[in-house]
SERO-70880 format. One record per residue (C-alpha): residue number from 1; residue in one letter; chain; x, y, z. Coordinates in steps of 0.001 Angstrom, whole numbers. Layout:
BEGIN
NUM  a  A  X  Y  Z
...
***
This chain:
BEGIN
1  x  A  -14337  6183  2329
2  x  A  -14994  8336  -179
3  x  A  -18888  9056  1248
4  x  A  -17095  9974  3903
5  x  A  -14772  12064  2757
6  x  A  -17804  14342  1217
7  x  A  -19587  13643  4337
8  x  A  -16994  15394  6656
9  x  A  -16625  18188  3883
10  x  A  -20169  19496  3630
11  x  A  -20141  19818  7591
12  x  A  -17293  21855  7933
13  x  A  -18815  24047  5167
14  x  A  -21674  24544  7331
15  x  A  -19640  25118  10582
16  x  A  -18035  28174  8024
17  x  A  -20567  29225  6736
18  x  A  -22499  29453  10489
19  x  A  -19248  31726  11654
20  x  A  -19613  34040  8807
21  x  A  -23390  35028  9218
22  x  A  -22061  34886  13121
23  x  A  -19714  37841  11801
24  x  A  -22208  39666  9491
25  x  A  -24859  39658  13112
26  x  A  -22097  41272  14734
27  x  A  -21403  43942  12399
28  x  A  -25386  44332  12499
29  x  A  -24761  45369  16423
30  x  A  -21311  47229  16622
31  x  A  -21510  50132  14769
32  x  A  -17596  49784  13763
33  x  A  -15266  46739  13112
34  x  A  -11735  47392  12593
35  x  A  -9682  45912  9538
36  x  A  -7587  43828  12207
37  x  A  -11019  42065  13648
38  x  A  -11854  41486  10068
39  x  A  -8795  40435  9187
40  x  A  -8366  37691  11795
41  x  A  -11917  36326  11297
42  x  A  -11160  35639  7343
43  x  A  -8226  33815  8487
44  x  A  -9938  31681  11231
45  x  A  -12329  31023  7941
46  x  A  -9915  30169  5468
47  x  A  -8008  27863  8054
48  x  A  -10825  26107  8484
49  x  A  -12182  25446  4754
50  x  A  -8829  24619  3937
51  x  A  -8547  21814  6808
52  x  A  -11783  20413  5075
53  x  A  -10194  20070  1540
54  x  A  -7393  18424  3192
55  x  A  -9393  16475  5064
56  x  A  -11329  15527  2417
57  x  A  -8411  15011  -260
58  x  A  -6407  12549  1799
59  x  A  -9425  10723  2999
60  x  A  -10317  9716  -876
61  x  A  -6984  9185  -1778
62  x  A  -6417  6273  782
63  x  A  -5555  3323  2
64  x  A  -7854  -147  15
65  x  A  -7154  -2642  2707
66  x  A  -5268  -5455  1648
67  x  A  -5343  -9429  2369
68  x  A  -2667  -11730  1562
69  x  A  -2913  -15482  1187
70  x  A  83  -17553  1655
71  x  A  1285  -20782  -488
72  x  A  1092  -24374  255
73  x  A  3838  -25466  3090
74  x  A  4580  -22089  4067
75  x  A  3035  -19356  6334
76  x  A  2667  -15790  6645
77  x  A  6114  -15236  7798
78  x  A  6814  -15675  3532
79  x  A  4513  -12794  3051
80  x  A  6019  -9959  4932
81  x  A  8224  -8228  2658
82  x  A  5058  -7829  526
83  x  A  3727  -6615  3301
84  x  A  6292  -4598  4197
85  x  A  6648  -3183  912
86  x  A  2891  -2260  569
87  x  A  3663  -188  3810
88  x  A  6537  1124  2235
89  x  A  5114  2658  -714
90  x  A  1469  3049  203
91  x  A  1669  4805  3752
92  x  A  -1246  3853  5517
93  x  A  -2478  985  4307
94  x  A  -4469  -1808  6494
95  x  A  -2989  -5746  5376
96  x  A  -4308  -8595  6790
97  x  A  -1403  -10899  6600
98  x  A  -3693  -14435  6619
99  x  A  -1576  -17278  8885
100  x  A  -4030  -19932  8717
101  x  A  -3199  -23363  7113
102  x  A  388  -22994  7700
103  x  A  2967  -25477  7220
104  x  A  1406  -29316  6784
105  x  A  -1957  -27817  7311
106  x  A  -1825  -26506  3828
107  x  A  -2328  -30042  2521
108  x  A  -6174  -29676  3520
109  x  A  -8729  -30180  1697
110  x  A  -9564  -27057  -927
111  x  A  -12627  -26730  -146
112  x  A  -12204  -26352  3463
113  x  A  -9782  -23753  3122
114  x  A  -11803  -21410  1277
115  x  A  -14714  -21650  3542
116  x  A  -12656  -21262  6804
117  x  A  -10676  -18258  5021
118  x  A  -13640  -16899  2989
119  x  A  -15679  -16560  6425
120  x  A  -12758  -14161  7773
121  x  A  -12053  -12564  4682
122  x  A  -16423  -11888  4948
123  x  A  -15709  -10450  8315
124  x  A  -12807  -8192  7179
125  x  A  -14914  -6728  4396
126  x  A  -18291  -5956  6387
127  x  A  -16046  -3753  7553
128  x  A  -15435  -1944  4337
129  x  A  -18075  -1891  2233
130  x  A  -16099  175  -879
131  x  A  -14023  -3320  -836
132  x  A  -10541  -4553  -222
133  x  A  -7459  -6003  -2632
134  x  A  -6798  -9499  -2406
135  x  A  -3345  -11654  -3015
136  x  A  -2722  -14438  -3363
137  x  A  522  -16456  -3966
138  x  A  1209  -20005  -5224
139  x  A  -1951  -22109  -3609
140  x  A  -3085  -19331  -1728
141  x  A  -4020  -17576  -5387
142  x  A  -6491  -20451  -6184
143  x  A  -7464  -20542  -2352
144  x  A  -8282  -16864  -3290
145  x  A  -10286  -17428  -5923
146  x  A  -12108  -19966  -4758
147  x  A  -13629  -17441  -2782
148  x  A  -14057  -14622  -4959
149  x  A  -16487  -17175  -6627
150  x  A  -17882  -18594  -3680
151  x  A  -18900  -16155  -1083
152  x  A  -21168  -13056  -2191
153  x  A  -20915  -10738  376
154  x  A  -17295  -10331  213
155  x  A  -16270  -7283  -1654
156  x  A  -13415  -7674  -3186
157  x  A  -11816  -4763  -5578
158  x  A  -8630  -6218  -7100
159  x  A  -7661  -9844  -6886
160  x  A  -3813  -10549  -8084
161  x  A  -2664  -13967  -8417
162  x  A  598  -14359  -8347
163  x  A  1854  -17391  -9783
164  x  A  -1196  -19741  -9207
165  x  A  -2410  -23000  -10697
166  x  A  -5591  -21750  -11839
167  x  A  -5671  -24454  -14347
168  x  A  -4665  -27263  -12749
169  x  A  -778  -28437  -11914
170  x  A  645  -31326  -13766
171  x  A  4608  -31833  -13090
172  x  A  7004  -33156  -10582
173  x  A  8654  -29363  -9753
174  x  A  5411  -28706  -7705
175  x  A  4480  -32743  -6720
176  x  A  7710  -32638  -5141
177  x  A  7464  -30119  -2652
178  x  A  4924  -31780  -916
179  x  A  5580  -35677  -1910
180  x  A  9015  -35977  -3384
181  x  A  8424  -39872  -3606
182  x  A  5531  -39785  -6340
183  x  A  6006  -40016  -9575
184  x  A  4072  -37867  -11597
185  x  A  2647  -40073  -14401
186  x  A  1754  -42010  -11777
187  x  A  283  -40004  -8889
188  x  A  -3297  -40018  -10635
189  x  A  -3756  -43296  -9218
190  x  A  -3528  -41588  -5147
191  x  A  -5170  -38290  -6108
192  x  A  -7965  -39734  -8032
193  x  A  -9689  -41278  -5104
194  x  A  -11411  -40887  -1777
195  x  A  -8068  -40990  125
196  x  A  -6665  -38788  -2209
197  x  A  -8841  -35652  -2614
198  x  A  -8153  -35194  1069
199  x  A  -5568  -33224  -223
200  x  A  -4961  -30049  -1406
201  x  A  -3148  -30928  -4297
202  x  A  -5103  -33971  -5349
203  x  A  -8317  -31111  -5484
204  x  A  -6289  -29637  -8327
205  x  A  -3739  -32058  -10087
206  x  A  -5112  -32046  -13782
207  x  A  -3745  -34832  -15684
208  x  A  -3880  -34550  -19275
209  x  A  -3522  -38539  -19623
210  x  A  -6550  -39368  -17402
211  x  A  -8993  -37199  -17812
212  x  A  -12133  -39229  -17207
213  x  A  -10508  -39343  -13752
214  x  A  -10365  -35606  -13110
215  x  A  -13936  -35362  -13731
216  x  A  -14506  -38216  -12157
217  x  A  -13235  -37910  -8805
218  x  A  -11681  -34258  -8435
219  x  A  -14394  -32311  -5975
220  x  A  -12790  -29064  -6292
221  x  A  -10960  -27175  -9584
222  x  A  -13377  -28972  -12323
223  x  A  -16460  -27126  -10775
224  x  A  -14584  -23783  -9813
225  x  A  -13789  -23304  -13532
226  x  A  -17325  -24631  -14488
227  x  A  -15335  -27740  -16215
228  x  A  -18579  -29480  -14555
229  x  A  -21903  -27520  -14631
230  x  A  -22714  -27697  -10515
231  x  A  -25931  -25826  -9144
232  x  A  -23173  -23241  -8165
233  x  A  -22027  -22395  -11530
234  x  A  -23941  -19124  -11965
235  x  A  -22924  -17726  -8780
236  x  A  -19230  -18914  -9674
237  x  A  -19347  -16455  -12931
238  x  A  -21770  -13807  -11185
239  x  A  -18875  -13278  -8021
240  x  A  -15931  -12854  -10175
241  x  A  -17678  -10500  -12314
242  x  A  -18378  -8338  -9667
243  x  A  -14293  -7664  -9319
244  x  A  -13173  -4031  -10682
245  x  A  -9988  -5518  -11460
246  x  A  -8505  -9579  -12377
247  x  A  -4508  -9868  -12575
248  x  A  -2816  -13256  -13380
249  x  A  824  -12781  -12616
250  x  A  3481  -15923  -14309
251  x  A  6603  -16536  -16369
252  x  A  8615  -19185  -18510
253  x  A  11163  -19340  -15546
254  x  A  8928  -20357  -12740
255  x  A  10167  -24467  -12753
256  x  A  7318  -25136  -10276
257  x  A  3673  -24555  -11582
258  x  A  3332  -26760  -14569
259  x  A  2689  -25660  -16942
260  x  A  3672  -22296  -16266
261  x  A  737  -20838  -18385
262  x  A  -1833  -22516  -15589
263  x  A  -963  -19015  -13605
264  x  A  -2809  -17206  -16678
265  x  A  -5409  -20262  -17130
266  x  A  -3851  -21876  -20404
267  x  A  -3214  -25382  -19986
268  x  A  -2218  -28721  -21487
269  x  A  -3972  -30194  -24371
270  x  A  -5792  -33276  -22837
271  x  A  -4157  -36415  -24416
272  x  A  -761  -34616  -24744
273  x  A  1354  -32307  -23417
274  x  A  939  -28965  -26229
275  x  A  186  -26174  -24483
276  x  A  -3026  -24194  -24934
277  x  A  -3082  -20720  -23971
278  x  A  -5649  -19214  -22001
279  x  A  -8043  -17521  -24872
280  x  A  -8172  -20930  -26508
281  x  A  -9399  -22416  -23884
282  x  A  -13176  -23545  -23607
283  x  A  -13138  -21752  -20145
284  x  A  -12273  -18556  -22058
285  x  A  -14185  -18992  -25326
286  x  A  -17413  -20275  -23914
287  x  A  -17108  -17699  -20992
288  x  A  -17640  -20598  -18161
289  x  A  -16110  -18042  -15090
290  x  A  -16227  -14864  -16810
291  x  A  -12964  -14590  -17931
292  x  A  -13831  -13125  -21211
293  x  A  -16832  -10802  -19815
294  x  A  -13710  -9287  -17790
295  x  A  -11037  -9442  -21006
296  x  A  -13009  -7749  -22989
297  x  A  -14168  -4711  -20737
298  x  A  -10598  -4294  -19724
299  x  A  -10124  -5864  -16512
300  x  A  -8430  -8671  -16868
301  x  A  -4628  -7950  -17075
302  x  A  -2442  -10858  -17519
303  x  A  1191  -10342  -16861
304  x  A  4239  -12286  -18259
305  x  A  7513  -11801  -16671
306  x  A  10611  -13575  -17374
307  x  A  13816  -14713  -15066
308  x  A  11821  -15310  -12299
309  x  A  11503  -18747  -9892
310  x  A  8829  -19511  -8128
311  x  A  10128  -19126  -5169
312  x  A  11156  -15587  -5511
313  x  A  7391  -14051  -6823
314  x  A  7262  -12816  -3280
315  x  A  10318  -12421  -2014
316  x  A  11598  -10026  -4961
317  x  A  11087  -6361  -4553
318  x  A  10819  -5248  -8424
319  x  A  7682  -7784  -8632
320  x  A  6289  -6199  -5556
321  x  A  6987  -2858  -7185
322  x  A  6230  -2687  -10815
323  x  A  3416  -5466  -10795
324  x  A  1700  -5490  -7519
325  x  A  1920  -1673  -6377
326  x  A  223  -360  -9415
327  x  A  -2415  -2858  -9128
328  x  A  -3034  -1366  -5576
329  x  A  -6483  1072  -5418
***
C-alpha cells in the first residue's frame, strides 16, 4: 500500500511538472500573458499537487485487512460486532469474517482445521503482500496459530488471541461445552487415543496427571509448542517470528479456559495443579516457539483484564475498543 501510495505520488508530480514547462513554452511564443492566465494556471497546479498528497496520505494511512476466526461450537454470526466495531472505528477496513467449521464441525480434528483455513487465509494474503491482522477467539486463537507456524507464505502482521488455550485446557468449564457428561479427571482415558484425537479438544486437553499420555498420543499442541522436537520445529519458531506484533488477551474471570493463564501460555505444573506462568515455562525459557525472541524485542504484549467471562471477550465493546483497536495497523 504504501509503494503505492509513493507510486501514485511521483506520477502526478510529473503530470505537474509536464504542465508547468507546458506554461513556460507558451510564454516562449505569446509575447504577453496576463496575471489572470497566470493566475488560473498556478491554481490548476496547486489543485493538482495537493490531490497527490491527499492521495498519497490516506492511501498509507489505511488500515490492514483483517481475518477473524471463530470459537469451537459457534460460527461467524458470534464475530460480527467485532466486526462491526472494526468498521466502526477504522473506516475502511477489509474483514474476512471466517464461517468455516461452524457449529459441531468445530469438533474436527486440529490439524485439519488449520490446513483447510490456512490455505484460504494463503489466498487472502497473496493478495496483500504488506500483510493482514489476524484474530482469533477461544479455539479459533490456537486454530490461528497453528497457522502462523505452519504455513510460510502467509503474511501475517498482528495476530491477537483472545482468550485461547495456547497451553493446553484442563477443566470441566470448557469440557462441558462440548461433552457435559465427562468427567474431567477422567476424560484422558477418551482423548488419549485413536478415537479420541479425532477431536478438537482431545488435540489439546493437557492433563497435568498423565502426562506420558499427552506426549504419547496428542498429534497436535505438544509439537505446535515444540513440547516434541518434530522435523517441523524450526519452521514452527521461524513463522511466528516473522509476526510484527504477538498479543495474548485473558483474565482471572474467564471460568472457561483452564487455567486461565493457558491464554498467555502459563500452565499447570505437571503432577499438580500450581500454576506456572508463562516466562517460567520451558517453552519461554528455552525459546521452543519464539516467544522470548518476540518478548524481548518488544512484540509480544500480553494483556490481563479482569471481570470478564468467556463468553463476553467478543461480544463486549470496551475489549473490542481498548484492546483490539489499538492493536489494529
Amino acid at each position: 500500500m504504501f509503494i503505492f501510495g509513493i507510486h501514485t505520488l511521483v506520477q502526478l508530480q510529473k503530470y505537474c511538472v509536464y504542465c508547468l514547462l507546458k506554461f513556460v513554452e507558451y510564454i516562449s511564443v505569446v509575447s504577453s500573458v496576463s496575471l489572470f492566465s497566470f493566475v488560473l494556471f498556478m491554481k490548476m497546479y496547486l489543485k493538482t499537487f495537493l490531490f497527490a498528497i491527499i492521495l498519497f496520505t490516506s492511501t498509507c494511512l489505511s488500515y490492514k485487512p483483517v481475518v477473524l476466526i471463530h470459537g469451537i461450537m459457534t460460527g461467524s454470526n458470534s464475530m460480527e460486532m467485532i466486526l462491526h466495531r472494526i468498521k466502526e472505528k477504522h473506516p475502511g477496513t477489509i474483514i474476512y469474517n471466517v464461517d468455516r467449521f461452524e457449529s459441531w464441525s468445530s469438533l474436527e480434528t486440529m490439524w485439519h482445521q488449520v490446513m483447510e483455513i490456512g490455505q484460504d487465509l494463503a489466498n487472502i494474503t497473496a493478495k496483500y503482500p504488506d500483510g493482514i491482522n489476524l484474530i482469533g477467539y477461544s479455539q479459533g486463537g490456537l486454530v490461528a496459530r497453528g497457522i502462523v507456524q505452519t504455513f510460510s507464505n502467509v503474511t501475517i502482521d498482528t495476530f491477537i488471541s483472545l482468550s485461547s488455550p495456547q497451553a493446553g485446557q484442563y477443566g470441566a468449564g470448557f469440557l462441558h461445552l462440548v461433552f457435559p457428561g465427562l468427567v474431567t479427571d477422567e476424560v484422558y482415558e477418551l482423548f488419549y487415543s485413536r478415537v479420541g484425537q479425532h477431536t478438537s479438544v482431545g488435540n489439546y486437553w493437557n492433563d497435568p496427571f498423565h502426562q506420558q499420555l499427552y506426549e504419547t498420543y496428542s498429534v497436535f499442541l505438544p509439537y505446535l509448542n515444540n513440547h516434541i522436537p518434530s522435523a517441523e520445529s524450526q519452521n514452527f519458531k521461524d513463522n511466528i517470528l516473522r509476526l510484527k506484533k504477538l498479543v495474548l488477551i485473558g483474565g482471572p474471570d474467564d471460568q472457561v479456559i483452564t487455567p486461565w493463564q493457558s491464554s498467555q501460555f502459563g500452565y499447570y505444573n505437571y503432577g499438580n495443579k500450581t500454576v506456572i506462568e508463562m516466562k517460567d515455562q520451558a517453552i519461554y525459557k528455552e525459546d521452543r516457539i519464539g516467544l522470548r525472541a518476540l518478548d524481548e524485542s518488544g512484540r509480544l504484549h500480553v494483556i490481563t483484564v479482569l471481570g470478564v467471562n468467556h463468553f463476553n471477550w467478543h461480544t463486549n465493546v470496551t475489549i473490542v475498543d481498548n484492546y483490539l483497536l489499538p492493536h489494529l495497523s
